[in-house]
Biopython code that builds the backbone (N, CA, C, O; Angstrom):
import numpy as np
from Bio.PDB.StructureBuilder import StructureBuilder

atoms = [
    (1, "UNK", "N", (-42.754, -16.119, 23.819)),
    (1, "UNK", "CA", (-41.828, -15.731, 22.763)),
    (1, "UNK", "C", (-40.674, -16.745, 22.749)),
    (1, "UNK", "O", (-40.261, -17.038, 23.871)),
    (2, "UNK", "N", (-40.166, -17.246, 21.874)),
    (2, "UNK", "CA", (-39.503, -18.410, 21.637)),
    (2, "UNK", "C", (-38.060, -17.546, 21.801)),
    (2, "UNK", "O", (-37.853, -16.332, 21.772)),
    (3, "UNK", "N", (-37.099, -18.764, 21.997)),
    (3, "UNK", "CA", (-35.936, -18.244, 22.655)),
    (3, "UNK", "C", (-34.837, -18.312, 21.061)),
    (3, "UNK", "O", (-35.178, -18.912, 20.041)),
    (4, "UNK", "N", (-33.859, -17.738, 21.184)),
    (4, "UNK", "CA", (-32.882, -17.572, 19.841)),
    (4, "UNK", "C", (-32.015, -19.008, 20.272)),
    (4, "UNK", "O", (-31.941, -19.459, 21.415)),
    (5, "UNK", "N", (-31.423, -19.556, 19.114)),
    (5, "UNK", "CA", (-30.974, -20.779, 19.283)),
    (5, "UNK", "C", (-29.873, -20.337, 18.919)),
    (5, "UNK", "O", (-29.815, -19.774, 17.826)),
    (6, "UNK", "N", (-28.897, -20.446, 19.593)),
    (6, "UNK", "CA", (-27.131, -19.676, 19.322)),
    (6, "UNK", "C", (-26.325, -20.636, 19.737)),
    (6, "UNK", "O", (-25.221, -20.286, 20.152)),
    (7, "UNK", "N", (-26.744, -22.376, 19.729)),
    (7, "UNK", "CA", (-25.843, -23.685, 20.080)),
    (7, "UNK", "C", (-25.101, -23.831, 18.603)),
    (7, "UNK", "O", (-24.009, -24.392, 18.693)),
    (8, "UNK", "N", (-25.527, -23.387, 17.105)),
    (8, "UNK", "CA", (-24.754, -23.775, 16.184)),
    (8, "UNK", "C", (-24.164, -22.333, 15.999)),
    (8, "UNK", "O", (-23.900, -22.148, 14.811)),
    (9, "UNK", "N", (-23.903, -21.362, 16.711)),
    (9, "UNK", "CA", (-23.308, -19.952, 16.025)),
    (9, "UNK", "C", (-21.744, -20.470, 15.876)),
    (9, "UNK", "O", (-21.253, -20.751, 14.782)),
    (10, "UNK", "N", (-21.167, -20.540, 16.894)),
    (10, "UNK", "CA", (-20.251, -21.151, 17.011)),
    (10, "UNK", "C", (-19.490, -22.083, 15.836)),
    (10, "UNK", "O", (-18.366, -21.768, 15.445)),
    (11, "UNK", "N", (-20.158, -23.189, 15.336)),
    (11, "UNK", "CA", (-19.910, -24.125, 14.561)),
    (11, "UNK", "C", (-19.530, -23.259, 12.768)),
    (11, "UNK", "O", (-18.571, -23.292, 11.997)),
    (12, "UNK", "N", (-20.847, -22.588, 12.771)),
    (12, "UNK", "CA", (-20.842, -22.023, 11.835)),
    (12, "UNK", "C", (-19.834, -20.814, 11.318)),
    (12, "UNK", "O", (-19.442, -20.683, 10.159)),
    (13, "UNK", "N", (-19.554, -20.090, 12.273)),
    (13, "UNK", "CA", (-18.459, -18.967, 12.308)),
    (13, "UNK", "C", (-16.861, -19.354, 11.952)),
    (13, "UNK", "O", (-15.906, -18.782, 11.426)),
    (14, "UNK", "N", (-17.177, -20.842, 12.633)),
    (14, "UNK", "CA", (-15.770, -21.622, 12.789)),
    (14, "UNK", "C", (-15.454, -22.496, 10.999)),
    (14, "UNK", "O", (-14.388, -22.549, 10.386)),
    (15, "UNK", "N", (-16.532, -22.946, 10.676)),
    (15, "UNK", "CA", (-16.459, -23.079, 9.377)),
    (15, "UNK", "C", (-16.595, -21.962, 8.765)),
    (15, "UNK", "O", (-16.945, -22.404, 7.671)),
    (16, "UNK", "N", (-16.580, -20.467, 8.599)),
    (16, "UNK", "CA", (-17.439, -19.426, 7.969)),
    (16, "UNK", "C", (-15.428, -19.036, 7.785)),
    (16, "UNK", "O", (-14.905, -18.349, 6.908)),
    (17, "UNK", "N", (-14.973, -19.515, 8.547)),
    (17, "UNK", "CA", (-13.311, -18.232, 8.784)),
    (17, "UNK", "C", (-12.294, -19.824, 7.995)),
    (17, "UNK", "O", (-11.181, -19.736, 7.475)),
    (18, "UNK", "N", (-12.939, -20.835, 8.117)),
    (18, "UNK", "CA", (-12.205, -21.866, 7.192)),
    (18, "UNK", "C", (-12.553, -21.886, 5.924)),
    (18, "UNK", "O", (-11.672, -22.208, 5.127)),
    (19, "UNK", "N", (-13.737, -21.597, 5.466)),
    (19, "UNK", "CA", (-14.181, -21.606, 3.529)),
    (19, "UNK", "C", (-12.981, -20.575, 3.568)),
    (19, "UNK", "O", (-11.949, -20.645, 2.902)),
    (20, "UNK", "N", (-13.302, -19.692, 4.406)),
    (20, "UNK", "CA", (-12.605, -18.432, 3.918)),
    (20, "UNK", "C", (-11.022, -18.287, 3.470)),
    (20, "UNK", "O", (-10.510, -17.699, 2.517)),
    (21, "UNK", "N", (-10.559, -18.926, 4.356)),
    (21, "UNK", "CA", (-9.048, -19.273, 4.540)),
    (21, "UNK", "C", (-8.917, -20.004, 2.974)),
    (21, "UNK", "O", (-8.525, -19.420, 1.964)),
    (22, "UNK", "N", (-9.241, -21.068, 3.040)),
    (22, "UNK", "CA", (-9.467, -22.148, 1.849)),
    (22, "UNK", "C", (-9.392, -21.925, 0.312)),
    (22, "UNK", "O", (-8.879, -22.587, -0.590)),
    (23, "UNK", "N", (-10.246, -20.492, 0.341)),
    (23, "UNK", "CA", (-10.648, -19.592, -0.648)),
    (23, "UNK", "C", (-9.517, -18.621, -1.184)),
    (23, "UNK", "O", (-9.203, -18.343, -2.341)),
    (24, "UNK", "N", (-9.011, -18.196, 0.019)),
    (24, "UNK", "CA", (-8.177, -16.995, -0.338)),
    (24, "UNK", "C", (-6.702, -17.410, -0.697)),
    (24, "UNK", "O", (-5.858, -16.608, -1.095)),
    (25, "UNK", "N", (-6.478, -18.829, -0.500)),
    (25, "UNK", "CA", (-5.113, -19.665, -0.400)),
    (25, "UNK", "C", (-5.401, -19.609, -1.711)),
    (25, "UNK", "O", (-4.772, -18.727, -2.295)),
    (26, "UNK", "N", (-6.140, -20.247, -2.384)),
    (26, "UNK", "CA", (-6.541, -21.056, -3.750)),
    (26, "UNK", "C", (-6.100, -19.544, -4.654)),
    (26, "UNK", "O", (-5.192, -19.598, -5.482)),
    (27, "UNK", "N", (-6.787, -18.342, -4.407)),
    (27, "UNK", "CA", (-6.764, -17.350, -5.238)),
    (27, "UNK", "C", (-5.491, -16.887, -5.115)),
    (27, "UNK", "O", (-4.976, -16.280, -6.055)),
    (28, "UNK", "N", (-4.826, -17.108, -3.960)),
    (28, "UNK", "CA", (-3.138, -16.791, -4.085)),
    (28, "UNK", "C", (-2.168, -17.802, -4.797)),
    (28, "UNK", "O", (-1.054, -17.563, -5.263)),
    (29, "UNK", "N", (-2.667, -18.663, -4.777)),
    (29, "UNK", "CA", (-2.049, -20.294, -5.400)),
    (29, "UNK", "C", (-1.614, -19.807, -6.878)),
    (29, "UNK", "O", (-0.428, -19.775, -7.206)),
    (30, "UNK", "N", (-2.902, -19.346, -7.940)),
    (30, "UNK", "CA", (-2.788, -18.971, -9.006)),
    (30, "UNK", "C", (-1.991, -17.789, -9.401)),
    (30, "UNK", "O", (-1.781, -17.463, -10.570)),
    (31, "UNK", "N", (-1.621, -17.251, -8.493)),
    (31, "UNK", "CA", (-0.963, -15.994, -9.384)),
    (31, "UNK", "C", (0.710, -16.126, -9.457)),
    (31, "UNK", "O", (1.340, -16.340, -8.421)),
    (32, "UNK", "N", (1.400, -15.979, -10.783)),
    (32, "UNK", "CA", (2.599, -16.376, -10.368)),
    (32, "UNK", "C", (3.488, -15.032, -10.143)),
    (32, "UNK", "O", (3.443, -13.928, -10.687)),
    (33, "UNK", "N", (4.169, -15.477, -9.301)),
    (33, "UNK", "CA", (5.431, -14.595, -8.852)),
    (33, "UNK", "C", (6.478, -14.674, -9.324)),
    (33, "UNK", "O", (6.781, -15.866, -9.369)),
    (34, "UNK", "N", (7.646, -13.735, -9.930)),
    (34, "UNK", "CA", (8.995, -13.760, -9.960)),
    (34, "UNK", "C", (10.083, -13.573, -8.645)),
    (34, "UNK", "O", (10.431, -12.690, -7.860)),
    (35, "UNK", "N", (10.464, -15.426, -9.031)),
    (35, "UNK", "CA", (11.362, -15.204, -8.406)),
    (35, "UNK", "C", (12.651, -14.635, -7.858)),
    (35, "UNK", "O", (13.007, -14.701, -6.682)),
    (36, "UNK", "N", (13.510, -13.891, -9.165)),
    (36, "UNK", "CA", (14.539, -12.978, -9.067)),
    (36, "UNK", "C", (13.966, -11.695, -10.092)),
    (36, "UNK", "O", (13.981, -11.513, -11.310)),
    (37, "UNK", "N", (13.481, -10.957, -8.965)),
    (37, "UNK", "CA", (13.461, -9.909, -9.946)),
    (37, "UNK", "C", (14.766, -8.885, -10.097)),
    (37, "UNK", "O", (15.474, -8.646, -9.119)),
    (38, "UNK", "N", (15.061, -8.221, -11.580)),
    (38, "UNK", "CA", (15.779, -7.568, -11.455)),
    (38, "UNK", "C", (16.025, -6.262, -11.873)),
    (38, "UNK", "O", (15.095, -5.967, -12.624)),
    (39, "UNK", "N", (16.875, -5.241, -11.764)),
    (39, "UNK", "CA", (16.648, -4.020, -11.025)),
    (39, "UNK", "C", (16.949, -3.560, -12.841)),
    (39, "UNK", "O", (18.033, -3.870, -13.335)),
    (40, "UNK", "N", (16.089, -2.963, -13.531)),
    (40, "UNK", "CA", (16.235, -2.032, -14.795)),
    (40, "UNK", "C", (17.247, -0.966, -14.351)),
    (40, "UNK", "O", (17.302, -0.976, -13.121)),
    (41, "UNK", "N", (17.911, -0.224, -14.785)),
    (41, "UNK", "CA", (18.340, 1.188, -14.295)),
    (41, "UNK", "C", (17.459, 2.356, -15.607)),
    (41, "UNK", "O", (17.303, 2.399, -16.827)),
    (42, "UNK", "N", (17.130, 3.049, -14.540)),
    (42, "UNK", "CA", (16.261, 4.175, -15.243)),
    (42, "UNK", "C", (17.491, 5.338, -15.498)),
    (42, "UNK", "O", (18.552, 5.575, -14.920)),
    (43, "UNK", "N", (16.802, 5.922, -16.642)),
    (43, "UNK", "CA", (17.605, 7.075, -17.082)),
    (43, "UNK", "C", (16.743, 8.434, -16.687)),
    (43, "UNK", "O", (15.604, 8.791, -16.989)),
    (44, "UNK", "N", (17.570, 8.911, -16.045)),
    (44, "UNK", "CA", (16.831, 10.290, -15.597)),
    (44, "UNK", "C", (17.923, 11.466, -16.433)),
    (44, "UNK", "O", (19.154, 11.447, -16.421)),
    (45, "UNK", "N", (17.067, 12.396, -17.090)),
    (45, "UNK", "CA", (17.557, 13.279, -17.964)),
    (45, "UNK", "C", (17.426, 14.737, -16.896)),
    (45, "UNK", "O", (16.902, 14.789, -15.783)),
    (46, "UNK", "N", (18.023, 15.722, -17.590)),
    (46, "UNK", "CA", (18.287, 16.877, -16.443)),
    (46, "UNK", "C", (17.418, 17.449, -17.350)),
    (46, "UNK", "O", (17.357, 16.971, -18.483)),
    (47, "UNK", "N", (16.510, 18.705, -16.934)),
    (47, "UNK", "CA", (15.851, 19.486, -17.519)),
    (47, "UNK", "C", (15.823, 20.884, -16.959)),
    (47, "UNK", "O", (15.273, 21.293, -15.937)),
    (48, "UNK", "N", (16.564, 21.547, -17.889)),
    (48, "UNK", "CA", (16.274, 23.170, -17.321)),
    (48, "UNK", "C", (15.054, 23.703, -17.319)),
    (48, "UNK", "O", (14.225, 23.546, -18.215)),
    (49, "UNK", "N", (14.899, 24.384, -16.260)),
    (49, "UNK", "CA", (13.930, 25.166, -15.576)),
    (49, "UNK", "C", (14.448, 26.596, -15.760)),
    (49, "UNK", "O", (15.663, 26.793, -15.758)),
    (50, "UNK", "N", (13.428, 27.779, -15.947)),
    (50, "UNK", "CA", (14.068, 29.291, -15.707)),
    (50, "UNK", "C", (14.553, 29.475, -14.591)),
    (50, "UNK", "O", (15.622, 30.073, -14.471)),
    (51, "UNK", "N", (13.825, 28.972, -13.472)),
    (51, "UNK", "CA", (14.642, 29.449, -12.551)),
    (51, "UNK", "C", (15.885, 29.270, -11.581)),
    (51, "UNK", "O", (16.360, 29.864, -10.613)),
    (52, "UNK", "N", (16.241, 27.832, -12.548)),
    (52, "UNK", "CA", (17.331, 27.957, -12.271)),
    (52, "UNK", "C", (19.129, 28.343, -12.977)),
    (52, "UNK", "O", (20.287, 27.926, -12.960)),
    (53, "UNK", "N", (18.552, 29.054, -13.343)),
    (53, "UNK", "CA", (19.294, 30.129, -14.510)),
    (53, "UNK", "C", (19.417, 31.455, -14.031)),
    (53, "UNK", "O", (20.399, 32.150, -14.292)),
    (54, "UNK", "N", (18.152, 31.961, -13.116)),
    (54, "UNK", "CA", (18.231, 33.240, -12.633)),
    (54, "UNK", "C", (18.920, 33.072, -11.297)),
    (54, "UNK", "O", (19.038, 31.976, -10.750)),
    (55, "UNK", "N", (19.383, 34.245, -10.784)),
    (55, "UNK", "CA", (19.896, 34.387, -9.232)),
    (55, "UNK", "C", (18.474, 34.771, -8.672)),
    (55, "UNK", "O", (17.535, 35.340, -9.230)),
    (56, "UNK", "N", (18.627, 34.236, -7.277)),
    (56, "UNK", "CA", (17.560, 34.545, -6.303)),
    (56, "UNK", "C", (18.207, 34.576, -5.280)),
    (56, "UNK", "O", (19.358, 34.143, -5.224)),
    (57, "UNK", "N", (17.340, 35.297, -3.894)),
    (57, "UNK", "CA", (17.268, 35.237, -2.980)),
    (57, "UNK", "C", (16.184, 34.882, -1.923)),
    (57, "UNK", "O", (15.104, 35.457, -1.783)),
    (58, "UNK", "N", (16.587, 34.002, -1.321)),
    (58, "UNK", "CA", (14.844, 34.183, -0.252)),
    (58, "UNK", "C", (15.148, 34.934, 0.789)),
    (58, "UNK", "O", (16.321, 35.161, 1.083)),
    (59, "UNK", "N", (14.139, 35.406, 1.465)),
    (59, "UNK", "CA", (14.583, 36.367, 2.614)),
    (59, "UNK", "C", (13.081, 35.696, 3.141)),
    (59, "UNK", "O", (11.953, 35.467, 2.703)),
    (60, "UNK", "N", (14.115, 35.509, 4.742)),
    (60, "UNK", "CA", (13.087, 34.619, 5.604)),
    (60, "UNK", "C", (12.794, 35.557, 6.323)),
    (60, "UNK", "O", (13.508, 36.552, 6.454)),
    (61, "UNK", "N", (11.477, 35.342, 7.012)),
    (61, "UNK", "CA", (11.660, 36.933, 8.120)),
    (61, "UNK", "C", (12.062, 36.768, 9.683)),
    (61, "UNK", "O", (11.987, 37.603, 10.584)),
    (62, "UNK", "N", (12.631, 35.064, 9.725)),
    (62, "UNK", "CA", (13.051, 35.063, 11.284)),
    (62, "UNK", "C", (15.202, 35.381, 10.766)),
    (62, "UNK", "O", (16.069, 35.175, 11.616)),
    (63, "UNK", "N", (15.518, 35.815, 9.468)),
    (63, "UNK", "CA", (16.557, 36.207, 9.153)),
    (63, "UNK", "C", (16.999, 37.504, 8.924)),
    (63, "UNK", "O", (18.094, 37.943, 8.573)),
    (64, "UNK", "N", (15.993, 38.007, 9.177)),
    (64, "UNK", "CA", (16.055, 39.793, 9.118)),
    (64, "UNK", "C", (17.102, 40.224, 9.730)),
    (64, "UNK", "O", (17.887, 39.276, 9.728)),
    (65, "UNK", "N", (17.778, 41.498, 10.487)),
    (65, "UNK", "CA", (17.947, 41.664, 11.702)),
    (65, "UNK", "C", (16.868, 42.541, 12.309)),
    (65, "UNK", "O", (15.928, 43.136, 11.782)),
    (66, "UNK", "N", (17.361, 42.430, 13.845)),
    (66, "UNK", "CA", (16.228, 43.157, 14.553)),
    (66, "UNK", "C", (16.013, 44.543, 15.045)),
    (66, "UNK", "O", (14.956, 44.845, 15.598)),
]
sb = StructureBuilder()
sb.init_structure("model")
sb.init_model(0)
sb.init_chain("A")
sb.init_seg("    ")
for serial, (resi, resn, name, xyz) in enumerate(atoms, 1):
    if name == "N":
        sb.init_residue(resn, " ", resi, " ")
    sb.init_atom(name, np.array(xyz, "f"), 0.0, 1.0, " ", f" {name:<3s}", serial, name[0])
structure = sb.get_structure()
């Protein structure tokens, strides 16, 4: 039974993680970025809810007495 030849694994793995590198630079290269971005201010509006119009109470039950 013939033996596995694993003298180029090495070589290959080592070029396999450089295309890669190479590749992923290039696809970051193209995309452009802003350099100062700046801050919009959002408008947040208030919106009534019923319940906060009604009175409540919560009643916890470690507030009971005992």
């Amino acid at each position: 039974m013939p033996q596995l030849d694993t003298s180029t694994w090495l070589t290959m793995i080592l070029s396999m993680f450089l295309v890669l590198f190479i590749i992923f630079q290039l696809k970051i290269s193209k995309h452009n970025f802003h350099y100062n971005p700046e801050l919009t201010p959002t408008k947040t509006s208030k919106q009534n809810t019923p319940w906060e119009t009604k009175w409540t109470k919560i009643y916890l039950p470690l507030s009971l007495p005992l």
